[in-house]
C-alpha positions in Angstrom: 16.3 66.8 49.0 20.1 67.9 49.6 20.6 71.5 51.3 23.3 71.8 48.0 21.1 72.7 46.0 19.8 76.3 44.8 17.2 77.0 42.2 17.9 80.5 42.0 19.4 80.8 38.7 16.8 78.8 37.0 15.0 81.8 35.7 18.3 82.3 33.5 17.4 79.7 31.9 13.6 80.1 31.1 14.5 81.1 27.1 10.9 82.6 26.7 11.7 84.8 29.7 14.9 86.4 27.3 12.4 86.4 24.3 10.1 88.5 26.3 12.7 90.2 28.2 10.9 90.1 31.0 13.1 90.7 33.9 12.7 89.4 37.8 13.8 92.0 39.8 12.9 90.3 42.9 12.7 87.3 44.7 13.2 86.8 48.3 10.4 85.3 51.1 7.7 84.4 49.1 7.7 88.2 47.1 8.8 88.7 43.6 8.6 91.4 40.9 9.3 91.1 37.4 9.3 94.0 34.9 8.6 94.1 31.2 9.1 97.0 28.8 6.2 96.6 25.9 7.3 96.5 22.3 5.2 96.6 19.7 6.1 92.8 19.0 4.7 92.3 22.4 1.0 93.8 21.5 -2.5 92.4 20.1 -4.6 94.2 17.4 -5.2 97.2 19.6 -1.6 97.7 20.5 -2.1 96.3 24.2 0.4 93.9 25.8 -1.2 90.3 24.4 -2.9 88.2 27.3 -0.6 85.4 26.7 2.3 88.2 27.7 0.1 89.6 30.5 -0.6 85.7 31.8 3.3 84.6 31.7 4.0 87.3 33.3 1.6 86.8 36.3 2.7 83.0 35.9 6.7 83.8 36.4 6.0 86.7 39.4 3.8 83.7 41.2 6.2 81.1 40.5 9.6 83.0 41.5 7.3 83.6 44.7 7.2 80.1 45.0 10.2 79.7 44.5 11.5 81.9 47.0 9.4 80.7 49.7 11.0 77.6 49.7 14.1 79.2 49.8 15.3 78.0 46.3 15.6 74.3 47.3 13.0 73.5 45.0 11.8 73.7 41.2 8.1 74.4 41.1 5.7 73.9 37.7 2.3 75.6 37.7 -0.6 73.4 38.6 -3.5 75.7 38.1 -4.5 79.4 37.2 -7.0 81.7 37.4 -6.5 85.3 35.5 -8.6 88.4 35.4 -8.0 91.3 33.4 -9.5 94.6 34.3 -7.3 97.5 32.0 -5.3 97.5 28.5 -1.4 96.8 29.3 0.8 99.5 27.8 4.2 101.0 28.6 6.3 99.9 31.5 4.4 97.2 33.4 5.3 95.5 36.7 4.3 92.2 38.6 4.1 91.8 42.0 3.8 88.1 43.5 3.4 86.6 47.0 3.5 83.0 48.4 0.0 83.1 50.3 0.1 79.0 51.6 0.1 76.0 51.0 2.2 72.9 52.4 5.1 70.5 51.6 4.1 69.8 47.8 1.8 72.9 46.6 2.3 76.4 47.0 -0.8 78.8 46.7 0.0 82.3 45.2 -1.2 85.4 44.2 -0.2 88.1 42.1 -1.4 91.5 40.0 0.4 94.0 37.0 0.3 97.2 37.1 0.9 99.8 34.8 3.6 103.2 34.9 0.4 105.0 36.5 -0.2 102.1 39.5 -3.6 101.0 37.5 -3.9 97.3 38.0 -3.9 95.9 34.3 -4.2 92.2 35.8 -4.5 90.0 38.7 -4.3 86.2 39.2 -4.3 83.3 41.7 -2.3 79.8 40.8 -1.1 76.6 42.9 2.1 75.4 42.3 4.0 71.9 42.4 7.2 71.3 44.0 9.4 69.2 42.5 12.9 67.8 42.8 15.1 70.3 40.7 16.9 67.5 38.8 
């Protein structure tokens, strides 16, 4: 792959990211954060953040870790996830990913949510794919 190219502003792009408007306020070295506001459009029947919500957020945070770890050269698609949830998601909620390993093709991360109060709401582990960008 050419040293021209930069997948930084690919997360721009991701249109369910704007539909969300979950934001990534970080990504550098194989860290990331991303931070969503709830809405009520956002919640289940018990006025929680929906799993699916909860999950793409843990997905994005791991994958803009990814990302970042490769120093935006490459595009990465998620391989595999594994997510546990451990408290109701409500208010503002933050995701915090990290790069843990991996090689030349597949990038192991981790990553957790947390609420306003620091409670974890989430936490997951996912492999990710390199791939060329175009």
């Amino acid at each position: 792959m050419s040293n021209d190219i930069d997948t930084s502003s690919l997360y721009d792009k991701v249109a369910f990211a704007k539909l969300l408007d979950l934001r990534r306020e970080f990504a550098e070295g194989g860290i990331s954060r991303m931070v969503l506001d709830a809405r009520p459009e956002l919640t289940n029947n018990f006025e929680n953040v929906h799993g699916g919500v909860i999950m793409t957020m843990l997905d994005m945070a791991m994958s803009s870790a990814a990302l970042s770890k490769a120093d935006f050269k490459k595009a990465v698609i998620t391989v595999d996830m594994s997510t546990h949830f451990l408290h109701p998601g409500k208010g503002r909620l933050v995701a915090h990913g990290r790069a843990v390993g991996g090689g030349k093709s597949i990038c192991f991360c981790e990553a957790h949510i947390e609420n306003a109060a620091g409670q974890r709401v989430a936490s997951a582990m996912g492999a990710f794919k390199y791939v060329d960008p175009r």
